[in-house]
N, C-alpha and C positions, 0 to 999 in steps of 0.2 A: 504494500500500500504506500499513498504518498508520503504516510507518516513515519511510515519506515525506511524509506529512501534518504529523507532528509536527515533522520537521525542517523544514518550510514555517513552520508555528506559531512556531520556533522563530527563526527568520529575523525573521518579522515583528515579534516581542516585542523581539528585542535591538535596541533605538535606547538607545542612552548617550546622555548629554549632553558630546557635545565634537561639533566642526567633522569635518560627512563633505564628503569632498572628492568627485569628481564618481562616479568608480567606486563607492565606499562607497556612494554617496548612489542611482545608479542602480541597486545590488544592493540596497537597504534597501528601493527601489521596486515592482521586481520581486515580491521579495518577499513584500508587502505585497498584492500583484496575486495571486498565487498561492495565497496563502493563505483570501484571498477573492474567489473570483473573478465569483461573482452580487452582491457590493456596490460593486465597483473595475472602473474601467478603466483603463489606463494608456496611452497616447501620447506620441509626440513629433511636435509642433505645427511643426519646424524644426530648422535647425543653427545653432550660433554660428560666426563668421568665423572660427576655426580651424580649423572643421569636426567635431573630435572630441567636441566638445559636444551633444550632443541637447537641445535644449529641453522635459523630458520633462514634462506633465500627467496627475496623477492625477484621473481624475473617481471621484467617490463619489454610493449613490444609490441606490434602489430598480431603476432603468431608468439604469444610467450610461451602456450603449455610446450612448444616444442620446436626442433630444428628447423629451421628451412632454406633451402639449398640455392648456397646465394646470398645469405645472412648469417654475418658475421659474429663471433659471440667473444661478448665482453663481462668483464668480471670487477667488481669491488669488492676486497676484503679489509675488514678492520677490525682493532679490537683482537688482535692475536695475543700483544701481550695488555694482562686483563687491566691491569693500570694508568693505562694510555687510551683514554676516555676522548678524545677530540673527535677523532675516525669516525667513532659508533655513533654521534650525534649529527657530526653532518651529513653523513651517510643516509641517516633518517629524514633529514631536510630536504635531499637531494630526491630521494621517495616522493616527498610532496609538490617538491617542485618538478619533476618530470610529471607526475600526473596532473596537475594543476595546469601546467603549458599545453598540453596535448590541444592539436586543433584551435589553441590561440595562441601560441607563439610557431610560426613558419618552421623555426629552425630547430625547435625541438620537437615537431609534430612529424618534421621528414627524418630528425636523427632516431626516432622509435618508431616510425614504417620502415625504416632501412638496417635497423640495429636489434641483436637482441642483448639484454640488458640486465646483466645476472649481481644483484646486491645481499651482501652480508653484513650486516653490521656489527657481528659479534663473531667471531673466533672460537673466543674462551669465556663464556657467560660466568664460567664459574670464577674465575680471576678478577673480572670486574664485580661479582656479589660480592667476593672476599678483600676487596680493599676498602675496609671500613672508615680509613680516614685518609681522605687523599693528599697527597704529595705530589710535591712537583718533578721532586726525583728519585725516587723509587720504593716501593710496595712488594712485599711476597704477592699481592695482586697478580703480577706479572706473567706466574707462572700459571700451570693450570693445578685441576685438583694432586693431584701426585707429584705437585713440586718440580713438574717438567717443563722447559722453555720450548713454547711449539716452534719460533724459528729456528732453534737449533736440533728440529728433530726429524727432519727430512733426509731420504737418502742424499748423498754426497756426488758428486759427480769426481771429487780431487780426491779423497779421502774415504775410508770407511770411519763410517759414522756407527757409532756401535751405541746409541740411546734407543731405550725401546719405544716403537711407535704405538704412541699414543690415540688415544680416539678420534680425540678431533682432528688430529694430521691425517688417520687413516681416511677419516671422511671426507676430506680433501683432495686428497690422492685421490679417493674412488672417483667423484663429482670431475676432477680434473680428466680423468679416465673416458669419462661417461659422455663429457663434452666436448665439441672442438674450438677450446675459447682461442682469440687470436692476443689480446691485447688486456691488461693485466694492469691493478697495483693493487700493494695491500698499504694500510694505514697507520700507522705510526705516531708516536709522541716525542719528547727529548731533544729533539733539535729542528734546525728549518732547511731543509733541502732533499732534492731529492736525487737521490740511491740506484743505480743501476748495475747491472750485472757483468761481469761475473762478482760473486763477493769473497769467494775464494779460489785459488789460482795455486798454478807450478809453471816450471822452467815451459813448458808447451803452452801458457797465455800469456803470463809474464813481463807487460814491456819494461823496457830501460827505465822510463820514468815511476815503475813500479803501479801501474795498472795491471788488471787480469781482465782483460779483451778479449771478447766472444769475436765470432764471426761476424756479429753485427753490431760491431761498434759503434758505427756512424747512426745507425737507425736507433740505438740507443740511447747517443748524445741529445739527437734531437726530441727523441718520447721527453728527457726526462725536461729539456729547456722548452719543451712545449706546457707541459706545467707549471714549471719555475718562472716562465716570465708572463704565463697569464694570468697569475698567484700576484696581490696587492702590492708583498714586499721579498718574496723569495730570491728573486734572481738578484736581489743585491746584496747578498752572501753573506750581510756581516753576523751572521750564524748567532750565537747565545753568548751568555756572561761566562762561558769555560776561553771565551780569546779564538775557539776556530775559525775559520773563514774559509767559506765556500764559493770558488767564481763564478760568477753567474746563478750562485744557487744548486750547481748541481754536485755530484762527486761519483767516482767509481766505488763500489763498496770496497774493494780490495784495499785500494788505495786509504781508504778511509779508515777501516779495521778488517781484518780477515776474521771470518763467518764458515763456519763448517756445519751443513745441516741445515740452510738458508731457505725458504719458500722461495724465491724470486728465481734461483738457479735451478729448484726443481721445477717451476715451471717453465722454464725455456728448454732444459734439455729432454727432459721427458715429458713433458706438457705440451712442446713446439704452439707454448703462448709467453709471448714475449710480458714478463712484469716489470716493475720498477718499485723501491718502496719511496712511501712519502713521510716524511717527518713533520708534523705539521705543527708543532707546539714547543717550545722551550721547555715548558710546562708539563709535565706527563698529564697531571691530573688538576688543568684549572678550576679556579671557582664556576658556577655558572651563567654567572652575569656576563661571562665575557663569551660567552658560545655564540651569540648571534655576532660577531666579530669574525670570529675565525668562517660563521659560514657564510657571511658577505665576502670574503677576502679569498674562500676557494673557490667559491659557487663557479666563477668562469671560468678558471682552469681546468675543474671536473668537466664539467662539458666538452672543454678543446680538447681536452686529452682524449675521451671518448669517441671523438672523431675520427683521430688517429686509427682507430680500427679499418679503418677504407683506405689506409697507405698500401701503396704498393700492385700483387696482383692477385689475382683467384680465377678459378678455373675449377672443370673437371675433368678426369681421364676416364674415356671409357674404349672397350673392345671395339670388334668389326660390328656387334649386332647394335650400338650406342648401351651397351649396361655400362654401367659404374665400375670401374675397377680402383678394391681396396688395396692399400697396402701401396700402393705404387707410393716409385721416390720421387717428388718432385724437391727444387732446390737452385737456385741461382747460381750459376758457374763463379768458382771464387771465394764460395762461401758455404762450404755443408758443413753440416752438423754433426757432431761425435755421436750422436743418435740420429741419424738421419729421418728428415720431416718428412714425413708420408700422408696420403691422402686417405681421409676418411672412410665407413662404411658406403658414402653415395659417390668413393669415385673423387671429391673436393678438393683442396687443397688453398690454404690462402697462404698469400709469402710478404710478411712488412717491408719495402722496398722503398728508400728514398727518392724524388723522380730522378730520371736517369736510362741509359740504355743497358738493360741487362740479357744475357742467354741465360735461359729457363732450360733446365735438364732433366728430362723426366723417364725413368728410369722403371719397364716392368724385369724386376730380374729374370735371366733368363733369352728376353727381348732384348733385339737391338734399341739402346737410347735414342730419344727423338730433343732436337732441341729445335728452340726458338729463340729469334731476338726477339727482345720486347722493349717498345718506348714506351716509359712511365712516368705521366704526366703527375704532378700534385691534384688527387681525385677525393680528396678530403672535402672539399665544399661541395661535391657532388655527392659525398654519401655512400660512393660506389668505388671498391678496387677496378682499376684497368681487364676484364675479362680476359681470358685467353684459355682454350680449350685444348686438351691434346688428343687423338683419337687413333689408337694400336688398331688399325686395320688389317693386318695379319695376325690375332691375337682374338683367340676367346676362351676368356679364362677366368675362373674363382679364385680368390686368391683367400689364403688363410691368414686367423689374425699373428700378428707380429708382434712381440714385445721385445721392447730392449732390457737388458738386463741391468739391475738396476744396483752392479759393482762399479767402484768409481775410474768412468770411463776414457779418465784426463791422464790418472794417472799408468794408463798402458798407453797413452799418448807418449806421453813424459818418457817411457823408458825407450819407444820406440825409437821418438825423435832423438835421442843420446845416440843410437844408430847410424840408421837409412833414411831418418828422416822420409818415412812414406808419405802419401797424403791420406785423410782421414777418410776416405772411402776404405784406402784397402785396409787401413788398420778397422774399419766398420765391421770388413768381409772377414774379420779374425775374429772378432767378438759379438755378434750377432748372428742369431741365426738366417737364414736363405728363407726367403718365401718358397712356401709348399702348394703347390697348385694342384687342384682336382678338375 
């Protein structure tokens, strides 16, 4: 009835600016879900080790309950560690204002017809219930129930990381598994800039000036100064009261502190979704008067950054009949991946690409490689990566799922390159299994 819709309305509009604790925060959801429910979908992806915690995600979207091929998937997570309260509130704001714009603002009505739009706002619900008196610098909060730091409980890509995985890492990992996100941050407190990857390195990323540089550096540099200079006061680096400084607001994490067990490096190499973390607070845990501050002062960066998901190219591969073939490698010449990025269950593939002339190399093993050049315009105001299709016309084939294994993959890098220095295909074709075709 009409009385009922209004008070749905009515639900979804009231977000205040102060700290919702878990109930608050999962009725503000609901809500939210209810009130729109062809633009929202809401889940829970998991439990936190207490159990009463749901790890709930909101997707947002023209098509939220599910994929669609063509549409790029993006993620926000915050609130990993539970003390660091900033993420989790604007995250929720960010909720109201995507649905609130729909259909009256241009630019956010075409970024969720074009986007799908996957939000967390909580991590570790149980670290943020358990920091009963906040601080600016640090809380047992932080951790989760069992006293574990989730960023440092991911597999390693340099290192064996030998913490046992925890809940909410597991449910991450799975969700990470389950989707094909392209574009990535999680949220952060403690300082102002923002973090990209690699965060932990050896002699095979390593440069002189003591960076640990993925393959996609450049496309990195710019994710993370595409936040940082559209952030109020980030890009002008004069960082907190500890004297660091950060140019332009950004930093490599390696360069920063090495991280072993880092979320951002498991999403990139096993994830093949590019993240970056954001530090958004001096403050882990400010008062709340000052929240509506910090989310005037992200609000436009969230958005640019969000964009950033239509860099680059995408495409699908499929056989001589047009199916979808999985598992294929596609990958920009100059630049693969120690876990090489493969295409989806539909055949997919998206690849972040600064504009520029790239060969795209796409690889059913087995088959001869097809490649392509591609010019790739900046397609970010258009909403759409540069298409481009590959089609194995000699080729009709299932292909079986692939997993990389998830021993740290840098470091047979690292002993290799003290060698023959091969390229990281053939050292792939040592450590990963061959697709199996039926």
């Amino acid at each position: 009835d009409v009385v009922g819709i209004l008070c749905l309305l009515s639900v979804a509009a009231a977000l205040d600016f102060k700290y919702h604790h878990d109930k608050e925060m999962e009725a503000y959801l609901k809500g939210v879900h209810a009130a729109y429910p062809s633009l929202t979908h809401l889940h829970s992806i998991g439990r936190s080790v207490e159990g009463r915690g749901d790890l709930w995600v909101l997707v947002l979207g023209r098509f939220p309950t599910h994929h669609k091929i063509g549409i790029p998937e993006f993620k926000y997570v915050a609130n990993m560690h539970g003390d660091e309260t900033v993420g989790r509130e604007i995250l929720l704001h960010l909720i109201d204002f995507l649905v609130t714009s729909y259909r009256r603002d241009p630019v956010i009505t075409r970024l969720l017809n074009n986007t799908r739009i996957h939000i967390m706002p909580t991590m570790n619900p149980d670290g943020f219930e358990a920091t009963k008196v906040p601080n600016c610098y640090y809380t047992r909060g932080r951790y989760n129930k069992n006293g574990e730091d989730l960023n440092r409980n991911f597999p390693d890509a340099f290192e064996n990381n030998n913490a046992s995985i925890q809940p909410e890492t597991q449910a991450v990992m799975d969700w990470i598994k389950n989707e094909t996100f392209v574009l990535s941050a999680n949220l952060h407190g403690g300082a102002l800039v923002a973090s990209y990857t690699f965060d932990n390195g050896n002699s095979a990323t390593i440069s002189s000036e003591g960076h640990s540089r993925s393959p996609d550096d450049d496309v990195f540099i710019h994710l993370a100064k595409t936040y940082s200079f559209n952030h109020a006061s980030m890009s002008k680096g004069t960082g907190c009261d500890n004297g660091q400084t950060f140019p332009e607001g950004i930093t490599n994490g390696y360069s920063w502190y090495q991280l072993e067990g880092g979320m951002q490096d498991f999403n990139y190499v096993w994830g093949q979704c590019f993240e970056i973390t954001l530090e958004l607070s001096c403050c882990k845990y400010p008062p709340e008067d000052q929240l509506e501050k910090f989310w005037r002062d992200n609000r436009a960066a969230l958005i640019e950054y969000i964009k950033q998901v239509h860099l680059g190219v995408k495409g699908q591969v499929t056989d001589k009949n047009g199916n979808p073939i999985p598992n294929a490698i596609v990958e920009a010449k100059g630049r693969p991946h120690v876990c090489p990025y493969r295409t989806n269950e539909h055949g997919e593939y998206f690849l972040l690409l600064l504009p520029g002339t790239y060969v795209i190399n796409a690889t059913v093993p087995g088959f001869k490689s097809m490649l392509k050049t591609v010019e790739i315009p900046d397609n970010t105001g258009n909403f759409s990566a540069v298409k481009h299709d590959f089609s194995f016309s000699e080729v009709s084939v299932r292909s079986r799922a692939v997993s990389c294994p998830k021993t740290p993959l840098y470091q047979e890098l690292e002993l290799a390159s003290a060698a023959v220095k091969p390229t990281l295909h053939i050292l792939v074709l040592m450590t990963v299994m061959l697709v199996i075709f039926i």
